[in-house]
VOLO-856318 format. One line per field, with one value per residue: residue in one letter; chain; x, y, z of N, C-alpha, C, O in turn. Coordinates in pm, 1 decimal. Layout:
# VOLO-856318
vextor = [A / ...] $
drentor = [A / ...] $
n_xx = [X / ...] $
n_yy = [Y / ...] $
n_zz = [Z / ...] $
ca_xx = [X / ...] $
ca_yy = [Y / ...] $
ca_zz = [Z / ...] $
c_xx = [X / ...] $
c_yy = [Y / ...] $
c_zz = [Z / ...] $
o_xx = [X / ...] $
o_yy = [Y / ...] $
o_zz = [Z / ...] $
END
This chain:
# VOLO-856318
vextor = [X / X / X / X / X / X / X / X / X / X / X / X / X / X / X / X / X / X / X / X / X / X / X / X / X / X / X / X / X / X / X / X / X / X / X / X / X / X / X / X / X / X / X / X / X / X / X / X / X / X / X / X / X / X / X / X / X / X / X / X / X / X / X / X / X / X / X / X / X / X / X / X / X / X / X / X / X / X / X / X / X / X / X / X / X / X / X / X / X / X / X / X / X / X / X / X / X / X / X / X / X / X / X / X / X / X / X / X / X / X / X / X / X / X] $
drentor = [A / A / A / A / A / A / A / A / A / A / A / A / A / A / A / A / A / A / A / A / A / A / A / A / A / A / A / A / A / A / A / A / A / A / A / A / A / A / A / A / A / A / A / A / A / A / A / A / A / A / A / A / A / A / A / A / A / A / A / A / A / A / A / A / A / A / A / A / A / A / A / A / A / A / A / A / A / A / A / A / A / A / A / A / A / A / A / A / A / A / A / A / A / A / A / A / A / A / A / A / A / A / A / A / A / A / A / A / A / A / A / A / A / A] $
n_xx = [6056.1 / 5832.9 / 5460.9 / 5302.7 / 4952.9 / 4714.1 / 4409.5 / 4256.1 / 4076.6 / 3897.8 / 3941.1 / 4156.5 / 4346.3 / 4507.9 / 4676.5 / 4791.9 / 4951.0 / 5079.4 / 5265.6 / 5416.6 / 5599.3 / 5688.4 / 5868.0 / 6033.9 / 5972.9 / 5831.3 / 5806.8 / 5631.0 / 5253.4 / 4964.0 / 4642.6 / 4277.7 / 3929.6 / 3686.9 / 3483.7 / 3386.7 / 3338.2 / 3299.8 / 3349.5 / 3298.8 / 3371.4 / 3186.2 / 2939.7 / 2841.7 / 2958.8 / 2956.4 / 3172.2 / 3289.7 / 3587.1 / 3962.8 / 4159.3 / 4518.1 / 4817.9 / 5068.3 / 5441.9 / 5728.3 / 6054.0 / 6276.0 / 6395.6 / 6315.3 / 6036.0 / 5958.8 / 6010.3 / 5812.1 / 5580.8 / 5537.8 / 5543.7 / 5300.6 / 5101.9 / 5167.0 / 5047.2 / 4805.5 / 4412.1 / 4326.1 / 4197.6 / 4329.9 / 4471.9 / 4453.8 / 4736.8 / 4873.2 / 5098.9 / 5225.4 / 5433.5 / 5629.1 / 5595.0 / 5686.9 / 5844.2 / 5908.3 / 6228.8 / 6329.6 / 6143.1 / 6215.5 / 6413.9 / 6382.4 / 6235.9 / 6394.2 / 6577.5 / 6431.6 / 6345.2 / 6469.3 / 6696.0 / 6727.3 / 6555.2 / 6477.5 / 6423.0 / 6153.5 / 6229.7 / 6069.4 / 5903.6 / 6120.8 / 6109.7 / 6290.8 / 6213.2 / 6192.0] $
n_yy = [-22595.9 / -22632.3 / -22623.8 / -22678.2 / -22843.3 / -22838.1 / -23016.0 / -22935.1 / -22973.4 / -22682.6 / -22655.9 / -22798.9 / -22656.0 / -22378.4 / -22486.9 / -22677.4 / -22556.0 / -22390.3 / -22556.1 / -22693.9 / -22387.1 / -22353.0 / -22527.8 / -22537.8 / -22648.8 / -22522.0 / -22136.1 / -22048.8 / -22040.3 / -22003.3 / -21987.9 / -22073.9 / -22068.0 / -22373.8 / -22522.7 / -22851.7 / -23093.8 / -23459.9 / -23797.9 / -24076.7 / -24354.4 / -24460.4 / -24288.2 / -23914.5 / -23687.5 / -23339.2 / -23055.9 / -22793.7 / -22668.1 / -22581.7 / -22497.8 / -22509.4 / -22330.0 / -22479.5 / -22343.5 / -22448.1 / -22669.4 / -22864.7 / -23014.0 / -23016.9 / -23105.9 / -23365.5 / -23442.6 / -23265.7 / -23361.0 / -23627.4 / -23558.1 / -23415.4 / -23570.2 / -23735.0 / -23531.8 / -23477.7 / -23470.3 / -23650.6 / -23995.5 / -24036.2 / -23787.6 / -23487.3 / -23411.9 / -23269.3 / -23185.2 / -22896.8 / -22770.6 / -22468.2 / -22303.2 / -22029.0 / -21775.5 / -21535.5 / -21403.2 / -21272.1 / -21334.3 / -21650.6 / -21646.5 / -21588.7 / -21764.6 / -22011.1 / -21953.0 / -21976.1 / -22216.0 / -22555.0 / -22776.9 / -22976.1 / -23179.9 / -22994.4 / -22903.3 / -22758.4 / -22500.5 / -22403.1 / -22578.0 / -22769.5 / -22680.9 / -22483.0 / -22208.6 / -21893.8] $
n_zz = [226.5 / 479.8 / 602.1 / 844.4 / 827.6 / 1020.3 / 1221.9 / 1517.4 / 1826.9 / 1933.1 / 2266.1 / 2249.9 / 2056.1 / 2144.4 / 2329.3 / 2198.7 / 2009.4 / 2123.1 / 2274.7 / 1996.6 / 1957.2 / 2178.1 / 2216.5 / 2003.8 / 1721.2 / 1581.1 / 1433.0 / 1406.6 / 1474.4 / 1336.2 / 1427.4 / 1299.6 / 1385.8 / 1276.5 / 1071.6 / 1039.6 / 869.7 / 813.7 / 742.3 / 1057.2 / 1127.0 / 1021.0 / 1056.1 / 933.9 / 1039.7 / 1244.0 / 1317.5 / 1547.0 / 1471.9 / 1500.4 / 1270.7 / 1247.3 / 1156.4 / 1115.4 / 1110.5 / 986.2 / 952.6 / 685.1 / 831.6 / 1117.8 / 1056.8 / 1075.9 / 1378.7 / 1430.8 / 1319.9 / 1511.7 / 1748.6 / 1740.5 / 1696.5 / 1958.4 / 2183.5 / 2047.4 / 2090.6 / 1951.3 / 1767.7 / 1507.8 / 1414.4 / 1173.2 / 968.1 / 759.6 / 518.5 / 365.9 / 64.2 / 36.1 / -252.1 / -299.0 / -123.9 / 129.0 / 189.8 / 379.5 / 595.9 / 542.2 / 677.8 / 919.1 / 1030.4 / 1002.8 / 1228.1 / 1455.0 / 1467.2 / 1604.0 / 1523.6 / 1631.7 / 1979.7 / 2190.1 / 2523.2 / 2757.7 / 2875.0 / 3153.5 / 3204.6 / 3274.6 / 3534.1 / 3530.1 / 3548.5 / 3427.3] $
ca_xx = [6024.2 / 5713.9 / 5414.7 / 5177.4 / 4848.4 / 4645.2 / 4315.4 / 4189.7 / 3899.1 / 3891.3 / 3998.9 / 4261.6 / 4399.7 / 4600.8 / 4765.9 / 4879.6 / 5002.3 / 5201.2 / 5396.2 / 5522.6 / 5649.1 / 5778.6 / 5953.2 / 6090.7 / 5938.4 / 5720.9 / 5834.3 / 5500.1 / 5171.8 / 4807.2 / 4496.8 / 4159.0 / 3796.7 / 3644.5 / 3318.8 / 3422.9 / 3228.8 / 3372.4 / 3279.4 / 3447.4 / 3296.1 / 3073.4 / 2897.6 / 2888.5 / 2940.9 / 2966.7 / 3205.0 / 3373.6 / 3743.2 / 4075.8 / 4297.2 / 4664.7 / 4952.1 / 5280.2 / 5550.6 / 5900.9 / 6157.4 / 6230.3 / 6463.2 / 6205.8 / 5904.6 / 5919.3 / 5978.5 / 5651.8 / 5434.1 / 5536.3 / 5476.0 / 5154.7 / 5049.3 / 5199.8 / 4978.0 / 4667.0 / 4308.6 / 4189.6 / 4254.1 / 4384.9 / 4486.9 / 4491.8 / 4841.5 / 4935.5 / 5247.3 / 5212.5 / 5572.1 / 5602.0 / 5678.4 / 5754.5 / 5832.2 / 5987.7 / 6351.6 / 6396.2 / 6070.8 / 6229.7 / 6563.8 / 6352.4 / 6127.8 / 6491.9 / 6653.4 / 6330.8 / 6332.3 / 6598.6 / 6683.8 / 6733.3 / 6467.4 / 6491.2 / 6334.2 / 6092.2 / 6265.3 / 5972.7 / 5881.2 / 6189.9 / 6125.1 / 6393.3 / 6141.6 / 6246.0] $
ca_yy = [-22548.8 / -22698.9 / -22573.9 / -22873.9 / -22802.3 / -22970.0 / -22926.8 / -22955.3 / -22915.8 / -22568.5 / -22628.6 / -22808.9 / -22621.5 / -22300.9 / -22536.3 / -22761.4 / -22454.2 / -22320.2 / -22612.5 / -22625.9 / -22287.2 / -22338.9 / -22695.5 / -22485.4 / -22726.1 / -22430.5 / -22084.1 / -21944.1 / -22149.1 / -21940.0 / -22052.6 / -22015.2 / -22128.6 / -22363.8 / -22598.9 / -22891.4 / -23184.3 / -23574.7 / -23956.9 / -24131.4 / -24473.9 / -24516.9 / -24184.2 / -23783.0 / -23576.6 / -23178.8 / -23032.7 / -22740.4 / -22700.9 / -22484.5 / -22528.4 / -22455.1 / -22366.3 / -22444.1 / -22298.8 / -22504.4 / -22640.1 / -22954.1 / -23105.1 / -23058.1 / -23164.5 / -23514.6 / -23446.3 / -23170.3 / -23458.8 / -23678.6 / -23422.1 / -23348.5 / -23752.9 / -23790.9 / -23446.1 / -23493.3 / -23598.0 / -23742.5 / -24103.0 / -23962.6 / -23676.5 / -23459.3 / -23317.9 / -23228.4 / -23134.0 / -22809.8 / -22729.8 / -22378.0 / -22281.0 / -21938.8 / -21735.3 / -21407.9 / -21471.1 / -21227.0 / -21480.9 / -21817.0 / -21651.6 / -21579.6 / -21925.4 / -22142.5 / -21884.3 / -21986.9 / -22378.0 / -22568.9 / -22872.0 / -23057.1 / -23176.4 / -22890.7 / -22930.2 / -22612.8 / -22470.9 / -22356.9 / -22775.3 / -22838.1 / -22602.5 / -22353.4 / -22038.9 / -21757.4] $
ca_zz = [359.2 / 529.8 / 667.5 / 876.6 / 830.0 / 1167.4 / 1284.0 / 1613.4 / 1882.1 / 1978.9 / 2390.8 / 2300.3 / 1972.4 / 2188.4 / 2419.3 / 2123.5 / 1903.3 / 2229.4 / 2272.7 / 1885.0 / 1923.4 / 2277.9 / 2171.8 / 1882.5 / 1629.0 / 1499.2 / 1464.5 / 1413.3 / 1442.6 / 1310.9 / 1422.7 / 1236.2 / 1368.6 / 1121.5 / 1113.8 / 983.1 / 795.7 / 772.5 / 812.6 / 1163.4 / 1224.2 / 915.9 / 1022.8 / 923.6 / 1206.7 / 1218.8 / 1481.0 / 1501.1 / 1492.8 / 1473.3 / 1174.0 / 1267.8 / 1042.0 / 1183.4 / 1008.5 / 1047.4 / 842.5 / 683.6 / 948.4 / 1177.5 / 1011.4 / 1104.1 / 1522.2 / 1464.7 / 1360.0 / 1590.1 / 1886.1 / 1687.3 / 1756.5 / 2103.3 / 2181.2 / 2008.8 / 2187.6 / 1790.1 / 1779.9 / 1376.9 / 1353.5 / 1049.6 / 951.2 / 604.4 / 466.2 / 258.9 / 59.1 / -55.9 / -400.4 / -310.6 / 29.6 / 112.1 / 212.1 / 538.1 / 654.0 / 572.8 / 766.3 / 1056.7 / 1043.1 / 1031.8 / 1333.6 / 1551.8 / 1465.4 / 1582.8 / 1421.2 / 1757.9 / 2019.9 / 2304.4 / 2657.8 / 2789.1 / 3083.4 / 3194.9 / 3215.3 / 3319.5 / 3640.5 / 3564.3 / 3524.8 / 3336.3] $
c_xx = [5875.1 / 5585.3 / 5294.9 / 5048.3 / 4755.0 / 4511.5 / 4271.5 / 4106.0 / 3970.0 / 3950.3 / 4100.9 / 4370.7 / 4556.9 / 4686.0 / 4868.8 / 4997.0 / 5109.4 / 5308.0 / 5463.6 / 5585.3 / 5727.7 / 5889.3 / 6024.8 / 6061.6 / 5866.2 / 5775.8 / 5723.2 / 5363.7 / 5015.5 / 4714.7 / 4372.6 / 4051.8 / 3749.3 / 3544.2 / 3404.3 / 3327.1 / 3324.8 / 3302.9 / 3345.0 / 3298.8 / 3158.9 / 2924.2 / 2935.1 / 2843.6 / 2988.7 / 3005.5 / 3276.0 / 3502.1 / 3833.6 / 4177.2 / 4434.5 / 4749.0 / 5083.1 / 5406.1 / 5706.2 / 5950.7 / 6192.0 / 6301.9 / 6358.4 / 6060.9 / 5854.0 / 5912.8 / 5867.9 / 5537.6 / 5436.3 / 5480.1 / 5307.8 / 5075.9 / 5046.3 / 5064.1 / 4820.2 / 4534.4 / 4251.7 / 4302.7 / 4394.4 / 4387.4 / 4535.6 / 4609.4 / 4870.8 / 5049.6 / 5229.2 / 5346.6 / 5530.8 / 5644.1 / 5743.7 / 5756.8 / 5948.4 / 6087.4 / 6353.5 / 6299.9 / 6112.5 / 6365.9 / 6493.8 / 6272.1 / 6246.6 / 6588.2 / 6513.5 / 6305.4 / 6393.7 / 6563.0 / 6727.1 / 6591.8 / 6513.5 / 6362.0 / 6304.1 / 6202.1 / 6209.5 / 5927.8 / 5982.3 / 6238.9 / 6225.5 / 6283.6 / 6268.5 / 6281.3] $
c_yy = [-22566.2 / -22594.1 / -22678.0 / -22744.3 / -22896.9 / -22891.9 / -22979.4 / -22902.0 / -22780.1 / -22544.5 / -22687.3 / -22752.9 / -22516.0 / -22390.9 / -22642.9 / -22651.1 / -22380.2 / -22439.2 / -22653.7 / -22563.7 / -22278.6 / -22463.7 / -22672.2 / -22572.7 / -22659.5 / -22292.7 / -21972.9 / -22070.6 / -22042.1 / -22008.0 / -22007.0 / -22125.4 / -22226.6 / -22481.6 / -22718.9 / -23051.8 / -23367.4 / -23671.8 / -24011.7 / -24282.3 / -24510.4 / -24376.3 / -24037.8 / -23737.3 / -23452.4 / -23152.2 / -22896.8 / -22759.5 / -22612.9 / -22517.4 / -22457.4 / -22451.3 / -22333.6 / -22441.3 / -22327.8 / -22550.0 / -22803.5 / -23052.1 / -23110.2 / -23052.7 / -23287.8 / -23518.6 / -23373.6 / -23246.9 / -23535.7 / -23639.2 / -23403.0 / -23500.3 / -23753.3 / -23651.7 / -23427.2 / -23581.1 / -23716.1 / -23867.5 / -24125.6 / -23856.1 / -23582.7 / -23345.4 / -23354.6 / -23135.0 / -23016.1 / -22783.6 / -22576.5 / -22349.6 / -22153.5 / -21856.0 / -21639.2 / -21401.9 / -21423.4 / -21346.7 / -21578.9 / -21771.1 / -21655.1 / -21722.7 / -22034.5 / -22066.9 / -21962.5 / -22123.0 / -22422.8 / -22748.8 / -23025.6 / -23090.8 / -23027.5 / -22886.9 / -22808.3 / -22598.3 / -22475.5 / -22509.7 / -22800.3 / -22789.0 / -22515.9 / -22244.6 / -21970.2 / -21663.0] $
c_zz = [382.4 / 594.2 / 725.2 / 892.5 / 960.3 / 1200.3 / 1423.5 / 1683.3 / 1940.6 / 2127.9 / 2354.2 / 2169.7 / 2023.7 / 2248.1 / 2298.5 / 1990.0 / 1989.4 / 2246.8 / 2188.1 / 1870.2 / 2073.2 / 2288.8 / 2050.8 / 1761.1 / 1535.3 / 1498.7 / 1466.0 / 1434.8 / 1426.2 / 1313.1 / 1353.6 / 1319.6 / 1260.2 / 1146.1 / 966.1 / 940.2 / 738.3 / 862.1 / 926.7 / 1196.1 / 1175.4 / 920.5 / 978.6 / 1018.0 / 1176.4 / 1314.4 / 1450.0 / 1553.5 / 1499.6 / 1382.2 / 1263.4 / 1165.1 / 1113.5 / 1064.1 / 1080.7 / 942.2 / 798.9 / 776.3 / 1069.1 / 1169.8 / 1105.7 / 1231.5 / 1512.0 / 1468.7 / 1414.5 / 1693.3 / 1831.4 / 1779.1 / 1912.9 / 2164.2 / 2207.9 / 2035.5 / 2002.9 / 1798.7 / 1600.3 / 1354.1 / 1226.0 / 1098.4 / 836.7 / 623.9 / 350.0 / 205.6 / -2.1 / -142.1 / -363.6 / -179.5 / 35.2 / 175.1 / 343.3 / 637.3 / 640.9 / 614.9 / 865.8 / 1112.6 / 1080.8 / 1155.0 / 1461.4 / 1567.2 / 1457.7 / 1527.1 / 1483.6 / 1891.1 / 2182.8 / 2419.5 / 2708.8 / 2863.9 / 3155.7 / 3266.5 / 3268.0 / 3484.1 / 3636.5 / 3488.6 / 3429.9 / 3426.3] $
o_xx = [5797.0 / 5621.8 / 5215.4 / 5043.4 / 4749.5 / 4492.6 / 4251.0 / 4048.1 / 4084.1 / 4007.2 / 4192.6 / 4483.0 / 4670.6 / 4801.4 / 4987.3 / 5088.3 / 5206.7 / 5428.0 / 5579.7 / 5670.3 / 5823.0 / 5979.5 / 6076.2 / 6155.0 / 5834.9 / 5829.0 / 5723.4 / 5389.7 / 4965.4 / 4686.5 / 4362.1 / 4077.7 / 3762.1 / 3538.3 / 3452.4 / 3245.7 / 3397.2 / 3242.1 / 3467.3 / 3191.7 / 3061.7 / 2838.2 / 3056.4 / 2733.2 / 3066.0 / 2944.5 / 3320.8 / 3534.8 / 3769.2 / 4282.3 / 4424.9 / 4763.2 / 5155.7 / 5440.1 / 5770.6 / 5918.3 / 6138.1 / 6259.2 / 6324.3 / 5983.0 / 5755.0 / 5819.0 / 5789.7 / 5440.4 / 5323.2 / 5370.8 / 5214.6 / 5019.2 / 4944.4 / 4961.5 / 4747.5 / 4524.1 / 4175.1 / 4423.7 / 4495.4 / 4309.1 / 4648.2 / 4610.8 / 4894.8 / 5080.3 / 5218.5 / 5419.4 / 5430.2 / 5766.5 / 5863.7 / 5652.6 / 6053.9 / 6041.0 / 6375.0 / 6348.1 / 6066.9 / 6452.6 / 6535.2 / 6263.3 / 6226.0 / 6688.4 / 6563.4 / 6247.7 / 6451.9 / 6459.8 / 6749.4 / 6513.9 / 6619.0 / 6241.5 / 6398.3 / 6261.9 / 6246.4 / 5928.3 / 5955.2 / 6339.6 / 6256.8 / 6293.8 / 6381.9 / 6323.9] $
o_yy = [-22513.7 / -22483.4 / -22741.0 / -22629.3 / -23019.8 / -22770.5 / -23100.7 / -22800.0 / -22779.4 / -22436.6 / -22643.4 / -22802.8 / -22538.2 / -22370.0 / -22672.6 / -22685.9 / -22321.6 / -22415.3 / -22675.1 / -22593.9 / -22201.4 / -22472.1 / -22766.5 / -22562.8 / -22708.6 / -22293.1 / -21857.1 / -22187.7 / -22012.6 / -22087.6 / -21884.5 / -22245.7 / -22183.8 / -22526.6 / -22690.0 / -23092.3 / -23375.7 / -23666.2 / -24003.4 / -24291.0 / -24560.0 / -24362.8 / -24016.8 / -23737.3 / -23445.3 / -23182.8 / -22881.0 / -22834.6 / -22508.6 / -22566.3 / -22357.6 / -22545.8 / -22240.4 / -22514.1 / -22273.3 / -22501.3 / -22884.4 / -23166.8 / -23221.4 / -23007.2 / -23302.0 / -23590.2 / -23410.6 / -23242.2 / -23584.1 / -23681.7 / -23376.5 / -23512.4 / -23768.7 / -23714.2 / -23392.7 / -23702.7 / -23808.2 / -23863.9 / -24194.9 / -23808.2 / -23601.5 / -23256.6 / -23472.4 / -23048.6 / -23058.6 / -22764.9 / -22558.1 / -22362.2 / -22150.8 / -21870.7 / -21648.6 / -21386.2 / -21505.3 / -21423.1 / -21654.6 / -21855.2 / -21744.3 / -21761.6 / -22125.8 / -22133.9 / -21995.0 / -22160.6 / -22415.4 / -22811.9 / -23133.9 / -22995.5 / -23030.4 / -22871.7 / -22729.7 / -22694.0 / -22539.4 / -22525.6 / -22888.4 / -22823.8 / -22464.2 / -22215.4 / -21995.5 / -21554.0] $
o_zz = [303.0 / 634.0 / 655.4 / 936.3 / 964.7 / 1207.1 / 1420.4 / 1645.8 / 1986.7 / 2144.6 / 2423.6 / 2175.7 / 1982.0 / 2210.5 / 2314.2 / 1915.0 / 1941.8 / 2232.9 / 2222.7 / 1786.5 / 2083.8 / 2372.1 / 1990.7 / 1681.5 / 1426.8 / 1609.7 / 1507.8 / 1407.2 / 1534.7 / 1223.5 / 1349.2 / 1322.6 / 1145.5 / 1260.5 / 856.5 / 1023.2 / 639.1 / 969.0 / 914.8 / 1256.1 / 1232.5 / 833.5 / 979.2 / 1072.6 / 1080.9 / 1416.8 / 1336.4 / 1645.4 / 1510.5 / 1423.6 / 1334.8 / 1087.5 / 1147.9 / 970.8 / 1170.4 / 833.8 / 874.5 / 789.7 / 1109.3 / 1253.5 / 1177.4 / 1266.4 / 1599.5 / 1544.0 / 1411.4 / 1730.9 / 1907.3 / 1887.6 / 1980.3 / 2191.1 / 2301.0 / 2019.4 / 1974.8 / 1820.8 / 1588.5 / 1272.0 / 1179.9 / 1183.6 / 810.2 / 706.1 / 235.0 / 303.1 / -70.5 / -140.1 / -390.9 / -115.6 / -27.4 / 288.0 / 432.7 / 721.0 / 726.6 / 591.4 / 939.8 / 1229.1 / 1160.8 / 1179.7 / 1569.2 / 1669.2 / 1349.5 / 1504.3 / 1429.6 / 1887.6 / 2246.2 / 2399.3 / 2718.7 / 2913.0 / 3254.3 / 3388.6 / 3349.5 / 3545.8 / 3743.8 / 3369.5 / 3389.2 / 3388.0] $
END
């Protein structure tokens, strides 16, 4: 059972962590602040950022990082695959009840409000 590790720029981190969890691809996603340090284009640049951890499952791993790509302003975006060795069972019932294992269209997007 998966958890993508992604980081992105700070305006556009909430909006990309809401539609994981509203596209059911995520059933949780935690953001952290974080100053981050790497080469792009033969230089080092210092920016800050927002790690995310989306927590889904492994059937939908592979549509999360897709969505992550289609999504994301970085021409590469970082997503890692964390597996966990160990995880507390009523949490990985409630993580695979919240992530379905199909693509699912907002409503909200699809103009039927709530």
């Amino acid at each position: 059972m998966p958890t993508a590790y992604i980081t992105a720029p700070p305006e556009e981190a909430p909006d990309l962590a809401e539609a994981l969890v509203d596209e059911r691809l995520a059933a949780c996603v935690n953001r952290f602040p974080c100053s981050s340090v790497y080469r792009w284009d033969g230089e080092v640049h210092r920016d800050d950022e927002v790690v995310l951890l989306a927590k889904t499952t492994d059937e939908a791993y592979d549509r999360l990082e897709s969505r992550v790509e289609e999504l994301h302003p970085y021409d590469v975006p970082c997503v890692e695959r964390f597996e966990e060795g160990d995880l507390l069972d009523s949490f990985a019932r409630w993580r695979d009840e919240e992530v379905t294992s199909e693509a699912v269209v907002n409503e909200d997007a699809a103009g039927e409000g709530r």
